[in-house]
Every structure is written in structure tokens, then in C-alpha cells.
N, C-alpha and C positions, 0 to 999 in steps of 0.2 A: 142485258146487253143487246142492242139495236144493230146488230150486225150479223156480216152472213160470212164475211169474207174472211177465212180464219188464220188473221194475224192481227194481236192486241197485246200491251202496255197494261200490267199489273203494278197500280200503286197501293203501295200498305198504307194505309192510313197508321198503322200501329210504328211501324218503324220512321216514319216521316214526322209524326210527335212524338217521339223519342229521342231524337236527333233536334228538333228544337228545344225541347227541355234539356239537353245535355249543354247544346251550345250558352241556351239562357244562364244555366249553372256557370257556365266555366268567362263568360262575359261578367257573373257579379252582379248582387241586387241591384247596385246604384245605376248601372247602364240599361237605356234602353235597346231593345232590339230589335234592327228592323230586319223583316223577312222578305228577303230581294226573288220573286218569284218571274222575275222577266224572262222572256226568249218563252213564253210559253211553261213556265215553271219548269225551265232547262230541260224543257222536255216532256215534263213530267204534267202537263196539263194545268194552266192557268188557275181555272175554276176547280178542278179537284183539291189544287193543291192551297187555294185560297179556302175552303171550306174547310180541309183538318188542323191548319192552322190559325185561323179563326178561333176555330172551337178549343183550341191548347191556350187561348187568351191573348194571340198576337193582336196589336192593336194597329201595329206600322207594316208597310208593305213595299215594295223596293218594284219599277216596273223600269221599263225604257224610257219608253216616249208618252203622249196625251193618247192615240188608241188605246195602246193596251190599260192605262191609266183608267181610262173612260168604261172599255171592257169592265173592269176588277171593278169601278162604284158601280157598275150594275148589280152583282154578285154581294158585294160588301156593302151598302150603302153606309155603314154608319166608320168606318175603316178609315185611317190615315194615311193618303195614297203619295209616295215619294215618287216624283216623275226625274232621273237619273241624267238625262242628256238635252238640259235646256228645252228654249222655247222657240220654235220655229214661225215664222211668219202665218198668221191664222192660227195660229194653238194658244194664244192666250187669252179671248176668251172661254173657249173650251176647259180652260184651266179654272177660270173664276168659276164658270156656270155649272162644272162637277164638284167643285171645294177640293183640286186636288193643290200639292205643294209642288210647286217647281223649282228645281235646280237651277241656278243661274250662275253668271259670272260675266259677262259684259254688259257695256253701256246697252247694248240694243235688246239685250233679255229684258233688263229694265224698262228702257222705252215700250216696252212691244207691253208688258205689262202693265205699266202706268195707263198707258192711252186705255184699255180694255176695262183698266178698273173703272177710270171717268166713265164710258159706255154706261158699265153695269150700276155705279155712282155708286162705288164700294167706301164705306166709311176707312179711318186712318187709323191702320196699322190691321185688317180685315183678314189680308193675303199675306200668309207666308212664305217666306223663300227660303231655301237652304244657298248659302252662298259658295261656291266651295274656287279654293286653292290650287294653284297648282303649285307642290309643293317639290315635284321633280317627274312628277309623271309624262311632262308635255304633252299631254292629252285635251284634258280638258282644269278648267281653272283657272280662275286669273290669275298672273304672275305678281309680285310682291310690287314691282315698278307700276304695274297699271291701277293697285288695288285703290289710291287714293282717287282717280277717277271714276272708276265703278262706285264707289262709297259718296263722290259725288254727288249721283242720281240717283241715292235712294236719300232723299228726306228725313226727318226721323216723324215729323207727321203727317209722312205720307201713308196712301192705302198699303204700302208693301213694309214688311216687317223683317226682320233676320232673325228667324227664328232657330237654325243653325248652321254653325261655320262647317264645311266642310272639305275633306282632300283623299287621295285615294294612294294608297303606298304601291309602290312598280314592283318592291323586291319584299316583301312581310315578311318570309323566312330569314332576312338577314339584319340582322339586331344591327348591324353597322349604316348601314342603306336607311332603316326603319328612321333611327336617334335624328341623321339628316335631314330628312325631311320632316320629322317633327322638330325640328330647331326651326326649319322654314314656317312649317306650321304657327308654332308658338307665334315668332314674329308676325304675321299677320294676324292672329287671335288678336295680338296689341294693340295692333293699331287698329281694330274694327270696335276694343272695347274703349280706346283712346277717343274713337269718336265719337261717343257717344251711344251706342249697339251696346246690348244686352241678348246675346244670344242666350235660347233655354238649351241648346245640344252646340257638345262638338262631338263632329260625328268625319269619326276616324277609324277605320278597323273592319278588316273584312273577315271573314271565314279562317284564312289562315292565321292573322292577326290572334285572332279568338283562339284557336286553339295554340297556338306557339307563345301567345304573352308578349309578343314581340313592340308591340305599342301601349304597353299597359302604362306607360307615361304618359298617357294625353288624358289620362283620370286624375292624374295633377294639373295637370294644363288648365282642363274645365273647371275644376275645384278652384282655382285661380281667379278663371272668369267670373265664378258664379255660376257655372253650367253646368252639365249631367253629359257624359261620355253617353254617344251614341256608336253603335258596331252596326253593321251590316251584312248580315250571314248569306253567301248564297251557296256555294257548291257544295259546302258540309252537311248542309240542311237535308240532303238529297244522298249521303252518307261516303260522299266522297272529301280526301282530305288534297288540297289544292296540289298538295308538292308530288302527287302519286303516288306516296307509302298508304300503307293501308295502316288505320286505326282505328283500335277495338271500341272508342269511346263510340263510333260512327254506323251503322245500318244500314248497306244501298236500299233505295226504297224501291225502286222501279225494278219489274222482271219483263222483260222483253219476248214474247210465245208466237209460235203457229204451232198450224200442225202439218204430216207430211199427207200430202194430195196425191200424190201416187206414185208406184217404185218399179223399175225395169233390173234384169240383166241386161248387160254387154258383155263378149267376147275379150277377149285380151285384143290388144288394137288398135280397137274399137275407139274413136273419139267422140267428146263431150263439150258440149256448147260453144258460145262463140271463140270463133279462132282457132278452134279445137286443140286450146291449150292444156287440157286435158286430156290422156290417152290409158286405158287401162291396162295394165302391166299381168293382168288375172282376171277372170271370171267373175268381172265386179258388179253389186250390186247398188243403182242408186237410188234415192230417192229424193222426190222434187217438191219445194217447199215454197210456197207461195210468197215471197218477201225479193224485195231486192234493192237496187240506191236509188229509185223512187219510195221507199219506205224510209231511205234513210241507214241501209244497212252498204259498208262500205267497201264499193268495189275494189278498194286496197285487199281486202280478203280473199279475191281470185284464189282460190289453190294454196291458200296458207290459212285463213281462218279455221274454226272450229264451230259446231253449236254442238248443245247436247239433245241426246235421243237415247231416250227409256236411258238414262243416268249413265251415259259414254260417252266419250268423245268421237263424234262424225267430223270428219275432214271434209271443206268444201271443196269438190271437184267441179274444175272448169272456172269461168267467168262469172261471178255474180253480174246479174242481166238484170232491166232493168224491173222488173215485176217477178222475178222469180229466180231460184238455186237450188244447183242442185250439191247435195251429200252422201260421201261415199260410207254407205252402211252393211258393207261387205262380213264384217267380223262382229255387229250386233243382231244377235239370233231374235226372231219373232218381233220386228220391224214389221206394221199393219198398214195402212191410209188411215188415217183420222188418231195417228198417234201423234202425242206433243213435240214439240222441238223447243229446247229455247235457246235463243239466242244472246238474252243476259239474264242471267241470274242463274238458282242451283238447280239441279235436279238429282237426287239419290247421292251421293255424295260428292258428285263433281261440280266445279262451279266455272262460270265463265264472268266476266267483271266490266265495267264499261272500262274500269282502268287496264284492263288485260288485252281488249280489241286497241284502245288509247296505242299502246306499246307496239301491237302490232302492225300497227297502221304509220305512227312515226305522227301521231297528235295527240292530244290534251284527253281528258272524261268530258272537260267542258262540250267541248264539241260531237263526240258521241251520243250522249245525251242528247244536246240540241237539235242533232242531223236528223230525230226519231222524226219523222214525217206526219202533220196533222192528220194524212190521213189514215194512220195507226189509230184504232181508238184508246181510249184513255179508261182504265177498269180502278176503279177506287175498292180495294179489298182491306182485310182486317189483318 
């Protein structure tokens, strides 16, 4: 560990392929499975989390954009790298000259692509796309009306291939929401295999999807085409379940730690940190932990959050600031400097959860996760 500064990000390697083998399980041999590691592996570190998933036999990788894209085939070289949010003016060479796969859906992803391949003078059908749908999301996707345009501009022997159709569901949990948009789905499968396109993936199904079943219809759909259902794992992977219940098939992988730097009494009174929103009602003891929402720990936690210390619950007293907090460890006995704190995961039998700060703060795990600040270091343990 290359660091001095004592606040760091514990990833199990052991629970983070466990949680891909489970999801693999319950997606079904016939699907392939990509592992969507973007926003930083939700947190959980790009490159850590590219290397124990690797080694569990991922072959697909799910990123944002052509950086991080670019990042991971350094790491990966031999990896099939899915770029998730089209192709931005200047990223399509970068796209041909790493071999990653971009997501597309209008004419000008097209153009931006075509022209780059002439440069590179990429033989026909070289460069994959994933084409994807918009199937109700209104996000991203072409709509059913534009799709004969876009289908336009790809040639069938041109450099650029459709290698799979794709759309992303708004509501997974809800079996009624899911069928509609896979009825939109279907329709445009039709008319892409109408033209001519042989897609090898449709690639429909995220995290929730996978574990709910809720789109297990588009393994008919592809059967149809002649294609292989592709899923898309990404929150579950990391052992959170999208809808915020907790389930046992899942493992959080990440444990969030410092330790405490040093502990005062105060007087009854007595106030504590900015705004002196804290005040002491007794003879309290606190102590002060090097983290704050430049690390990504959220000052929604003022005065309601919790971490644990020596396996209890410490109350944050006062303001999380921006580099440091402090907790009131009034009522845990033999409390040192250089003792642990953590701020997610268990210690002795109490646990704190990213989906538990989630609740408290009035946001998602997704974004707890993600807010963990790069400059956290990232600890790959077993």
C-alpha cells in the first residue's frame, strides 16, 4: 500500500467474483455477460476491478466513454471493450486505433465513424457497433421513426458491422413497463433483420433485469433473430441489488476504512465544528477522522450519519468538513489514535451498507459508491 494518508477502499477480490459467477448463473449459459465497470468500477477502481474480473473469464466490459475505454485496453489488451455513450467528435479514431466497440444510434455516430475508418482504410464489416434503441428510455437510442435513416448509413459492405442491437429498460422491476418496451424492442429487431443486419447480440438487460427475470423474453426475441441475448451487469456486480433491498445471492465488495487521528474531551456546552451545529449535552468525548466530502463521504451525514469504531456505532458530531470528521465516542471504552473506523462495511458484528448511507442521505448506492473520491486509494484484498 503506497500511502500515508490513513483513509482507503478495501476490494475483495473473493466477493467481487462471486457476485459475477452468481450473476453469470442466473443470466443462463446462452447469454453473454458484459461487465459494466465505468464511473471508475462504481467506485470500486477501474483497474482492480478489471483484473479480478478478467481472471473469473470476463471477456466483455461495459465503460462510458473512449477515455476510460482507452484506460481498460491498456490494462486488458486482449478484452472486448463496449464504449456505452456514442461517439463524440475526435473519438472515432481513437475508437478504431484501440479495437474498442462503440455504441451508436445516429446518422452522425455513423458519419464520424465511417470517415475514420477510410483514414485508417479499415476493410468491410472490421468495426463493430452496438446499435442501440430507444425503446422508452428517451435517453439515448434511436427512435423506431428515425431507425430507417440510421440503417441508411450503414451499408451492409461497409467498414462498420452491427454486431448487436441494443436498449436499456427505465423501469426492470416492473414486468409491465419491461413487455412494452420490449414490444418496441422486437419491432425494431425486425426491421434491422428486414434489412439485411445479422446481429450476433441483442443486448438487453441490466443488473436488475438479471436478477428479477423481468426481460427473460428477449432470449426469444434473439432466438428469432439468430442472435445470443447479451445482459449487462453493473451494480449487482459490486453486491448491491438496484431496487435497495438487500439479497443474499449478492456480497458488497468494497469496505470503506481510516483510522481515528486524534480524540479530545469537551465540557457540556461546548460546540463542535463548522456552524457549531454540534453542541455537547455531557462530558463528551470525540474523535477526529481524517475523511470528509472531498473523499466523497456525504455531508448529508452532518449530525445523523454513523461509522463504526472497535465494532459500535459512533455518531457523527457536527459538520462533515471538507477533509475531516469528527465522532462522538463517548460511550465506547478504550478508543486509541491509530484505531480503525469504517465508514462502509462490518466491523465485530455491526454493519454499515452503502445502501444504508443511500437511505440516509435521500440517494441511490449508485452514487455512494461513485462519490468515493480517486483520491481514496483503492486496496484489492481476498
Amino acid at each position: 500500500m503506497n500511502f500515508t494518508r490513513p483513509i482507503w477502499a478495501e476490494v475483495s477480490r473473493g466477493k467481487l467474483a462471486r457476485n459475477y459467477r452468481r450473476l453469470r448463473a442466473l443470466a443462463g449459459a446462452e447469454a453473454e455477460t458484459v461487465a459494466v465497470i465505468k464511473a471508475n468500477g462504481y467506485g470500486h477502481g477501474l483497474a482492480e476491478c478489471a483484473g479480478v474480473l478478467s481472471g473469473e473469464g470476463a471477456l466483455w466490459f461495459g465503460v462510458t466513454c473512449m477515455e476510460e475505454a482507452g484506460a481498460l485496453r491498456g490494462i486488458l489488451p486482449g478484452a472486448r471493450i463496449l464504449a456505452l455513450s456514442g461517439v463524440w467528435p475526435g473519438e472515432a479514431d481513437a475508437a478504431i486505433e484501440h479495437r474498442l466497440t462503440p455504441s451508436i444510434w445516429t446518422e452522425e455516430h455513423l458519419e464520424l465513424l465511417d470517415e475514420a475508418a477510410r483514414r485508417h482504410r479499415v476493410g468491410a464489416g472490421e468495426i463493430p457497433v452496438h446499435l442501440e434503441i430507444d425503446s422508452g428510455m428517451s435517453r439515448q437510442g434511436a427512435q423506431i421513426g428515425e431507425l430507417e435513416k440510421v440503417l441508411a448509413k450503414l451499408p451492409r459492405a461497409g467498414a462498420l458491422r452491427i454486431e448487436a442491437v441494443m436498449t436499456h429498460f427505465h423501469s426492470p422491476q416492473n414486468p409491465e413497463a419491461a413487455a412494452h418496451q420490449i414490444q418496441v424492442f422486437t419491432q425494431a429487431v425486425e426491421q434491422i433483420v428486414g434489412a439485411g443486419h445479422r446481429p450476433e447480440f441483442l443486448s438487453a438487460g441490466s443488473s436488475a433485469d438479471v436478477l428479477e427475470h423481468t426481460s427473460a423474453a428477449v432470449a426469444d426475441v434473439a432466438r428469432s433473430a439468430g442472435a445470443r441475448r447479451m445482459v449487462r451487469t453493473g451494480l449487482s456486480l459490486y453486491g448491491y441489488a438496484p431496487d435497495g433491498r438487500e439479497n443474499s445471492a449478492l456480497e458488497p465488495a468494497l469496505a470503506w476504512k481510516t483510522r481515528v487521528t486524534s480524540l479530545r474531551w469537551i465540557e457540556p456546552g461546548t460546540s463542535a465544528g463548522y456552524g457549531a451545529t454540534f453542541t455537547a449535552q455531557r462530558k463528551t468525548r470525540l474523535a477526529l477522522l481524517p475523511v470528509g466530502y472531498a473523499d466523497g463521504f456525504n455531508r448529508l451525514l452532518s449530525n445523523r450519519g454513523w461509522v463504526l469504531v472497535a465494532g459500535q456505532r459512533a455518531p457523527i458530531a457536527g459538520r462533515v468538513s471538507m477533509d475531516q470528521t469528527m465522532v462522538d465516542v463517548t460511550g465506547i471504552a478504550g478508543v486509541a489514535a491509530g484505531d480503525e473506523a469504517v465508514l462502509i462495511g462490518k466491523q465485530g458484528s455491526e454493519r454499515i451498507t452503502a445502501q444504508q448511507i443511500a437511505d440516509g442521505t435521500g440517494t441511490i448506492a449508485y452514487e455512494v459508491l461513485c462519490a468515493i473520491a480517486p483520491r481514496v486509494p483503492r486496496v484489492v484484498v481476498e
